[in-house]
N, C-alpha and C positions, 0 to 999 in steps of 0.2 A: 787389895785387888787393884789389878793393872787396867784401863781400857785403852783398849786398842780399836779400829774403825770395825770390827769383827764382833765387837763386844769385851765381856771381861775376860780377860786370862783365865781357865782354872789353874788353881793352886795346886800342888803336888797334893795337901791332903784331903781339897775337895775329888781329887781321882780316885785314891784310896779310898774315901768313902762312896763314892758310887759302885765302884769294882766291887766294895767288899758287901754292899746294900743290893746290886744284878746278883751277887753268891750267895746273898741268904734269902731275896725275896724274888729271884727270876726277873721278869720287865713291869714289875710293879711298880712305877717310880712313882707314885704317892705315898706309899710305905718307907720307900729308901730314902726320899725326904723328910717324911716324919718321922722318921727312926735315925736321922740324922738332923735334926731339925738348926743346931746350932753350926754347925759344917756348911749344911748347904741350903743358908737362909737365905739367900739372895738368889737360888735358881730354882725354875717352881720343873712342875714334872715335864712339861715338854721340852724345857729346857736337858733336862737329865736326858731324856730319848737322845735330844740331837748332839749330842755332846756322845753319847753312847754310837748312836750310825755313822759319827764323821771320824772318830779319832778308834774306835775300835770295830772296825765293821765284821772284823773273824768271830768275835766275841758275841755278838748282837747276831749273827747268823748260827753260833753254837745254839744260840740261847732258844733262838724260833724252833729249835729243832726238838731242842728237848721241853720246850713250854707253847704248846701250842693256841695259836690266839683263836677264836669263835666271834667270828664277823669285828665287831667291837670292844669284846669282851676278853677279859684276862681269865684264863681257865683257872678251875677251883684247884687250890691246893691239897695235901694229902695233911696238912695241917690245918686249914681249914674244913676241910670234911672232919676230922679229930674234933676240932671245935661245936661243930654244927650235933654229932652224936652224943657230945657232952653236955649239950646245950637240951637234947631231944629226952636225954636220960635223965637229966634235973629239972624241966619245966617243962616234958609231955609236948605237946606239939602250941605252949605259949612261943610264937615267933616272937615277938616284942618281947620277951623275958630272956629267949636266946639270944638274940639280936644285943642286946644290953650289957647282958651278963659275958657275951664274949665278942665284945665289939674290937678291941682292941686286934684279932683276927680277923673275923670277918670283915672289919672297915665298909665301905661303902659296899655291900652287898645287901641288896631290898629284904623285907620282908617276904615279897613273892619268891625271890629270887633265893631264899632258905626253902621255902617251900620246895618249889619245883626240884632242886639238887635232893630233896632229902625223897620224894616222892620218885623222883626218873632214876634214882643211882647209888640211895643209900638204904631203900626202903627191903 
């Protein structure tokens, strides 16, 4: 890594893993960093946003379009609802057992926060 008064250069394959990390996980960038954890160990997820609005802004404007944000919140995937009914079908309504058993999915999504999605949208 290069610094510049900007900060660090990104590398041609810290691009490539962001681009390809916005393709598989939409604007999750805590997933596309922990799903690329040795790539892009030195940029945490705000970092990945700004590096996504300054250097791709057509891409970052695709993306709102087709993953729409909810105030704060990053909307539930149609793999994470898969997750949450697999979770509903093997542990009945144990949140803490779903939550566990398919965290690696869900990630930071609360225990209410299963609740309410499987009650308002899957029920």
């Amino acid at each position: 890594m290069s610094w510049t008064p900007n900060g660090y250069v990104w590398t041609e394959e810290e691009e490539d893993a962001l681009l390809k990390g916005v393709g598989k996980y939409g604007l999750d960038f805590e997933r596309i960093r922990g799903d690329n954890g040795k790539v892009l160990a030195y940029r945490n997820p705000s970092a990945l946003k700004q590096h996504l609005y300054r250097k791709y802004p057509a891409k970052l404007k695709e993306l709102r379009a087709v993953t729409p944000w909810k105030g704060n919140h990053v909307a539930w995937t149609a793999e994470q609802d898969a997750a949450l009914k697999r979770g509903i079908k093997e542990y009945g309504k144990d949140w803490d057992e779903i939550h566990k058993s398919e965290n690696k999915v869900l990630g930071r999504r609360t225990l209410g926060t299963l609740q309410l999605r499987y009650y308002r949208h899957l029920k």
